[in-house]
C-alpha positions in Angstrom: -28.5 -25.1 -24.3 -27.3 -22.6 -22.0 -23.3 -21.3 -22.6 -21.5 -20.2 -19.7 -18.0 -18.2 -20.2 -15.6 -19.3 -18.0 -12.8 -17.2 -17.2 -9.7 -18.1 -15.5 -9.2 -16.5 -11.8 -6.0 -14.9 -12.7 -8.0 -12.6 -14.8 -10.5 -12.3 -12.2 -8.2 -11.2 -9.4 -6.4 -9.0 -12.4 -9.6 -7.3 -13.0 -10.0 -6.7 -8.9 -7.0 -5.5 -8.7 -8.1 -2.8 -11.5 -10.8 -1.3 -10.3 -10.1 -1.6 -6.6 -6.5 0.7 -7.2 -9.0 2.7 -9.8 -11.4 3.5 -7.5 -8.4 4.6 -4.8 -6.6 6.7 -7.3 -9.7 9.2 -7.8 -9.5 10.2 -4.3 -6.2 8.7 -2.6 -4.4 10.0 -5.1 -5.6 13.5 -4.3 -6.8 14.4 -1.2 -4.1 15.5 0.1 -3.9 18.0 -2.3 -7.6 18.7 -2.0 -7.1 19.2 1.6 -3.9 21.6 1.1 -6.0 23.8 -1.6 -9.0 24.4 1.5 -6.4 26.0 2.9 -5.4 23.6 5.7 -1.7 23.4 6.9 0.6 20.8 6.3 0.8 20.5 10.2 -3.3 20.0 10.3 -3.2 18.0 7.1 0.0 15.4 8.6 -2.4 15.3 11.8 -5.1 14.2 10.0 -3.7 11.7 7.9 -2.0 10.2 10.8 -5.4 9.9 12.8 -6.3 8.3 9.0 -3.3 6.2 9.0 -3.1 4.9 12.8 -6.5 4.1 12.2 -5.6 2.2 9.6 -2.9 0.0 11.8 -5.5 -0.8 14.1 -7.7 -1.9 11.4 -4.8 -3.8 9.6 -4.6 -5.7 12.7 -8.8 -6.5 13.2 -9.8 -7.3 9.5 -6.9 -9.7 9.2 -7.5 -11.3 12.6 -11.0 -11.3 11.1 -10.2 -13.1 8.2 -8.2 -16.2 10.0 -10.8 -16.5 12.6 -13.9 -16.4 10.6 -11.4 -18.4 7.4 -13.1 -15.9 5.0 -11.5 -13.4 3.1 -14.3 -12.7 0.5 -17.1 -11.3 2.6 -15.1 -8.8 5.2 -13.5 -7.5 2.0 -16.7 -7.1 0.1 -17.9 -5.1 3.3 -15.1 -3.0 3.8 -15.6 -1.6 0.3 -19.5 -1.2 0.9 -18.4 0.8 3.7 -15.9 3.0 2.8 -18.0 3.8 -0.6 -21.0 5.2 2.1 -18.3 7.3 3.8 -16.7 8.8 0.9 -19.8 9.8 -1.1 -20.7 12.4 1.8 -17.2 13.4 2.3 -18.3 17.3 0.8 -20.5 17.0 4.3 -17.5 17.2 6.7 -15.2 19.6 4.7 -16.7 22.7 7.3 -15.6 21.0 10.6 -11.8 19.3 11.3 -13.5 17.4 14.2 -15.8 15.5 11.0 -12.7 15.4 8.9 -11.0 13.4 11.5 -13.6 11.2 12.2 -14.2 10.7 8.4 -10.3 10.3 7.6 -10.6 7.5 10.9 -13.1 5.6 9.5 -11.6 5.8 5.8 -8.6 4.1 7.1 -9.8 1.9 9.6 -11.7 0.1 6.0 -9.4 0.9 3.6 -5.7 -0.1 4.9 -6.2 -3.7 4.9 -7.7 -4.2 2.0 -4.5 -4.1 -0.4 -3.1 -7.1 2.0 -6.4 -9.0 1.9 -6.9 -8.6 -1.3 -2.8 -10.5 -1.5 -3.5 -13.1 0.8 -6.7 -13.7 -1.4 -4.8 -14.3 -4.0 -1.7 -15.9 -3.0 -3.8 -18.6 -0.9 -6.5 -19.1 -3.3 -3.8 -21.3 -5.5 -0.2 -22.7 -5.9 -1.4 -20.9 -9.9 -2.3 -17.4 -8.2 0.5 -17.7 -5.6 3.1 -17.6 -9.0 1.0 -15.5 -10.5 0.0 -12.6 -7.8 3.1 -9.9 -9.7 0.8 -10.0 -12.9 -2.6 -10.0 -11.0 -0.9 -6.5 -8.8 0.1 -5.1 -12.2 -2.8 -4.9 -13.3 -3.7 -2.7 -10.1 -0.8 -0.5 -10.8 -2.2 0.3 -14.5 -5.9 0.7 -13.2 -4.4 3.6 -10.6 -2.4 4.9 -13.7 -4.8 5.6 -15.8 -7.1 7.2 -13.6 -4.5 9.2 -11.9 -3.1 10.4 -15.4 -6.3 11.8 -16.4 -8.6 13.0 -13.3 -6.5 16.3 -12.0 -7.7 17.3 -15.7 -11.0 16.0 -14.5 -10.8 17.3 -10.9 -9.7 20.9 -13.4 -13.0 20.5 -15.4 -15.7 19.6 -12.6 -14.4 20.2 -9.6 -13.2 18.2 -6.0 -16.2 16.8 -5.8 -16.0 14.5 -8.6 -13.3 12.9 -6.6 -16.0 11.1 -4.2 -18.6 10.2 -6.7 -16.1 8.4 -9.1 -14.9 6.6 -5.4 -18.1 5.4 -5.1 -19.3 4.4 -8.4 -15.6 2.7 -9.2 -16.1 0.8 -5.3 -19.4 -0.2 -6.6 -17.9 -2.6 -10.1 -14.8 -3.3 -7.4 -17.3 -5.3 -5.2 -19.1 -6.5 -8.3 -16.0 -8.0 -9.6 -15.3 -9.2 -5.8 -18.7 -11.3 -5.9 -17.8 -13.8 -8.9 -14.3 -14.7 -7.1 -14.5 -17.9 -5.1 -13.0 -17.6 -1.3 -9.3 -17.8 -0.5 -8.5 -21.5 0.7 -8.2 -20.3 4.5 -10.9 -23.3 5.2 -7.7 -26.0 5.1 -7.1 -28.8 7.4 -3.7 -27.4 8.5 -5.9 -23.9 9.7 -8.4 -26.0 11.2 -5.9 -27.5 13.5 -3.7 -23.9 13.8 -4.2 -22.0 16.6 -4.9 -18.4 15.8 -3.0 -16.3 18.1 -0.8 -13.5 16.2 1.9 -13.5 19.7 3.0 -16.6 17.7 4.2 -14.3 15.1 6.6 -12.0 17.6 8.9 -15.0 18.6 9.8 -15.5 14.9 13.1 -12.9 14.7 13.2 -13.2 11.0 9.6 -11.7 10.9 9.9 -9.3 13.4 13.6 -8.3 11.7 11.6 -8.0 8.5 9.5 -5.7 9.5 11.1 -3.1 11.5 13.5 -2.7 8.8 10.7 -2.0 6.3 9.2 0.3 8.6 11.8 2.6 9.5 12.7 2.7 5.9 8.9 3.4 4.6 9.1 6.2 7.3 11.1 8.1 5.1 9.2 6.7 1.9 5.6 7.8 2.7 6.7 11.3 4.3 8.0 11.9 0.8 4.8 10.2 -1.0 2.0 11.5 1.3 3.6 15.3 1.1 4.2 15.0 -2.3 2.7 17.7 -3.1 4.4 19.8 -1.0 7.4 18.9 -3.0 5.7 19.9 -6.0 5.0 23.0 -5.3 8.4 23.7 -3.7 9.7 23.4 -7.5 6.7 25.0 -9.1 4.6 22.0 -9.8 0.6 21.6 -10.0 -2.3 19.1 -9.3 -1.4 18.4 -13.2 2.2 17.1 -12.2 0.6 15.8 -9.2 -1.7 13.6 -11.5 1.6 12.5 -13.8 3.5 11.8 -11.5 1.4 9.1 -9.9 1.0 8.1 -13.1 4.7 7.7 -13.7 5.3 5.7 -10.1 2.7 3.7 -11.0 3.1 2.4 -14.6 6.9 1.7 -13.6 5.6 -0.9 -11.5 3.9 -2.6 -13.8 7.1 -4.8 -16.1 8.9 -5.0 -12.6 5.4 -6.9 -11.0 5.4 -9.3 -14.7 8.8 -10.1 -13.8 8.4 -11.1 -10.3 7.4 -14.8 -11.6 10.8 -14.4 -12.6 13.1 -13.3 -10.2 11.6 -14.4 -7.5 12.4 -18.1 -8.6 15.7 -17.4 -8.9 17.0 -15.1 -6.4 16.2 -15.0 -2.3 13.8 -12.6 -0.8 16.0 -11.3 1.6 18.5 -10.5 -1.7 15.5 -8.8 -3.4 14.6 -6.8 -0.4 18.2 -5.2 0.1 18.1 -4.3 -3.7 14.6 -2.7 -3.2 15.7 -1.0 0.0 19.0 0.5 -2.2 16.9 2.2 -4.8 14.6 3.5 -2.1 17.8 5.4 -1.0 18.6 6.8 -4.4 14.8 7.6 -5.3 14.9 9.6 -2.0 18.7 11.1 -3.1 17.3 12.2 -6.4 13.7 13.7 -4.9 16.2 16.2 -2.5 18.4 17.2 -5.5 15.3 17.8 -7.5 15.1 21.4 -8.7 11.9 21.2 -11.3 9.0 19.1 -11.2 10.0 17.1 -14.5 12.8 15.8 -12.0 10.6 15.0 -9.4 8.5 13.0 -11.9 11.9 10.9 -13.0 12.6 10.6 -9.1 9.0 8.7 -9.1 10.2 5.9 -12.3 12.7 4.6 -9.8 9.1 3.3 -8.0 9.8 0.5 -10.7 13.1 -1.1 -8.8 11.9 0.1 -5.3 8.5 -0.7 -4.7 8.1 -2.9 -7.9 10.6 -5.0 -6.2 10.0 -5.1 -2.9 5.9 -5.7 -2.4 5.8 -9.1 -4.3 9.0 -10.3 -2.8 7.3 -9.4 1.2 4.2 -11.1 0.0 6.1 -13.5 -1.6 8.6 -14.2 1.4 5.6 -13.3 4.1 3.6 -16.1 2.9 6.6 -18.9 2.9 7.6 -18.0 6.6 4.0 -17.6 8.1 2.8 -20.6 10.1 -0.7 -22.2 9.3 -3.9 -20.4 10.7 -2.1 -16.9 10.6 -1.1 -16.6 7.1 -3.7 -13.4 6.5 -2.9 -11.9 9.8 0.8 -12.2 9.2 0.6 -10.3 5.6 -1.9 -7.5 7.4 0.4 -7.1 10.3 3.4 -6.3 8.0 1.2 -4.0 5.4 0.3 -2.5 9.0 3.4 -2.0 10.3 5.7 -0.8 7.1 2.1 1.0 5.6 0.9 1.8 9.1 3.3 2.8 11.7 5.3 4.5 8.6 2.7 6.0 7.3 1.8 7.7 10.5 4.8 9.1 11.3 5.7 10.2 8.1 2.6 12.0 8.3 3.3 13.4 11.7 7.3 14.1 11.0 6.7 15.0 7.7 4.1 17.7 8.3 5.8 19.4 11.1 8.7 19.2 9.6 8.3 21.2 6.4 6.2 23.6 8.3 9.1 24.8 11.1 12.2 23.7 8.6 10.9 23.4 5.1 10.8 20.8 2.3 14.4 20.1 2.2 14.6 19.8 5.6 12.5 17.2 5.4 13.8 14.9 2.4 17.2 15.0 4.3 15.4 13.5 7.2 14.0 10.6 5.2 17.3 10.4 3.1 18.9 9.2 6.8 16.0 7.2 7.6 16.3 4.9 4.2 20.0 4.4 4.6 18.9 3.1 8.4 16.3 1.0 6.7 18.9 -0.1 4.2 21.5 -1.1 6.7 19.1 -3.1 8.5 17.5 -4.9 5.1 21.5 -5.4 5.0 21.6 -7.2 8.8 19.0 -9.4 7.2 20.5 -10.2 4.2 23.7 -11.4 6.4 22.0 -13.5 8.7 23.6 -17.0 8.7 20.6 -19.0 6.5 20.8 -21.7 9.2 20.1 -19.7 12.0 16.8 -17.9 9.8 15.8 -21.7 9.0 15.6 -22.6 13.0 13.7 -19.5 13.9 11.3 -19.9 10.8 10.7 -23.7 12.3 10.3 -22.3 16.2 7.5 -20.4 14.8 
């Protein structure tokens, strides 16, 4: 008599979660700091990133397309992460040329920068269960990245950078493995049959478009401060050791803020949520330009708890209610592309030029002004008349 353990898909898509933001921490986590220490500029280093990161838009945009059309989520994300572990285990091979660097950084994001919002609409349309449940799955993720980030700049101390692309690889490889014993999303539905996949539907929904041009402008600010954090840290005398705890820090925050999203996210309205998240992204950004030391830089990063803890299950959450049928992947990898994306490269591009003509400071009062813009217009949401954000849901 053969025994078969079955284990409930909540713990399945916990344990993907785990090892997928793992595997990212080892070299996410530090390659910009890698990059800084081979003595490239922050102008060279924002360049590249934003050739990594617009990229990355483009790929947002194609893998989730992908998805809908093909109605499986499964097998492109399963290839993505074949790929990008091939690319990152030679990454010591470009380090001598920027032209290989850029083309390496290009590919990196055109795989990786869909992948977090697959992975959502993977499990958020696998079940009614999962839907509920996606804040515990994604806080698992946030503990996986935690732990690794805590402990590998000691690692990185002890055997080198290059240990950052073989622990990639090998963590990419059980990410995939875990992958394999998950059943496909239910994108195969009789609803997305019918649905006609065209994402123009998408722009003549104002509450979507709304939606995501105030969380762009205000991750703008946000990732110029999180993809040049190190810059930061060594402004107030920090190290790849601070670097490594305070990634750490950002990241465990997140974790009783994602368990409670079951919570709050029955009782209060998304566009509520998303102004509360948007006003401790102001104040994380406050405190990160009256940081003196790196201790206070690392305190700056707890408030990732009521920022970011807040805000990504509530836009997955409030993403997947207002996407119509046969677009409901596309629609989560168009926002994760815009806010992720289009903010990510130009706080790459802003950032990095930036603190190279004006300094550090310069640059956190920039992206103090560009959260209080994001703020104000998570605020124009909030006010919206409900009535007139039903009808336009219902157009689209």
């Amino acid at each position: 008599m053969q025994l078969r353990l079955r284990v409930s898909p909540i713990y399945k898509f916990s344990a993907l979660q785990w090892f997928f933001w793992s595997s990212w921490a080892t070299f996410g986590a530090f390659n910009v700091y890698h990059l800084g220490e081979r003595g490239l500029s922050n102008s060279l280093v924002g360049m590249l990133l934003s050739i990594m990161t617009f990229s990355g838009i483009l790929g947002q945009y194609f893998w989730g397309y992908l998805c809908d059309r093909l109605q499986t989520v499964k097998k492109v994300f399963i290839f993505c992460i074949a790929c990008l572990a091939l690319i990152i285990v030679f990454f010591p091979l470009y380090l001598g040329s920027p032209v290989l660097l850029a083309i390496a950084l290009g590919l990196i994001g055109w795989f990786w920068s869909a992948q977090p919002s697959i992975i959502d609409s993977w499990t958020v349309e696998s079940s009614p269960q999962l839907a509920r449940n996606y804040g515990f799955t994604r806080s698992f993720g946030s503990v996986g990245f935690a732990v690794v980030a805590s402990v590998f700049g000691r690692f990185i101390g002890l055997y080198g950078w290059n240990v950052m692309f073989y622990s990639f690889a090998a963590l990419a490889l059980v990410t995939i493995a875990v992958a394999s014993t998950i059943e496909d999303s239910n994108l195969r539905t009789a609803d997305n049959k019918r649905a006609k996949v065209d994402p123009r539907r998408l722009l003549k929904m104002p509450d979507y478009v709304l939606l995501i041009v105030a969380a762009t402008v205000i991750f703008i600010g946000h990732q110029s401060t999180m993809i040049f954090l190190p810059a930061i840290l060594r402004s107030v005398g920090g190290s790849p050791v601070d670097q490594g705890t305070a990634m750490s820090v950002s990241a465990v925050s997140e974790m009783p803020v994602f368990l409670l999203s079951v919570w709050y996210l029955k009782r209060f309205q998304p566009r509520g949520l998303l102004l509360f998240a948007a006003a401790f992204y102001v104040l994380r950004i406050f405190l990160l330009f009256q940081a003196r030391s790196p201790q206070m830089v690392i305190y700056a990063g707890a408030l990732q708890s009521l920022s970011f803890g807040v805000f990504l299950p509530t836009m997955v959450y409030y993403v997947k209610q207002i996407a119509p049928a046969g677009l409901k992947t596309t629609a989560q990898t168009i926002a994760t592309g815009s806010y992720f994306g289009i903010g990510g490269v130009l706080g790459s591009i802003l950032g990095g030029r930036t603190i190279d003509a004006f300094g550090v400071q310069f640059m956190l009062a920039g992206a103090l002004l560009l959260s209080l813009t994001g703020f104000a217009l998570f605020l124009v949401n909030f006010l919206r008349a409900p009535q007139v954000i039903e009808e336009s849901l219902s157009r689209g």
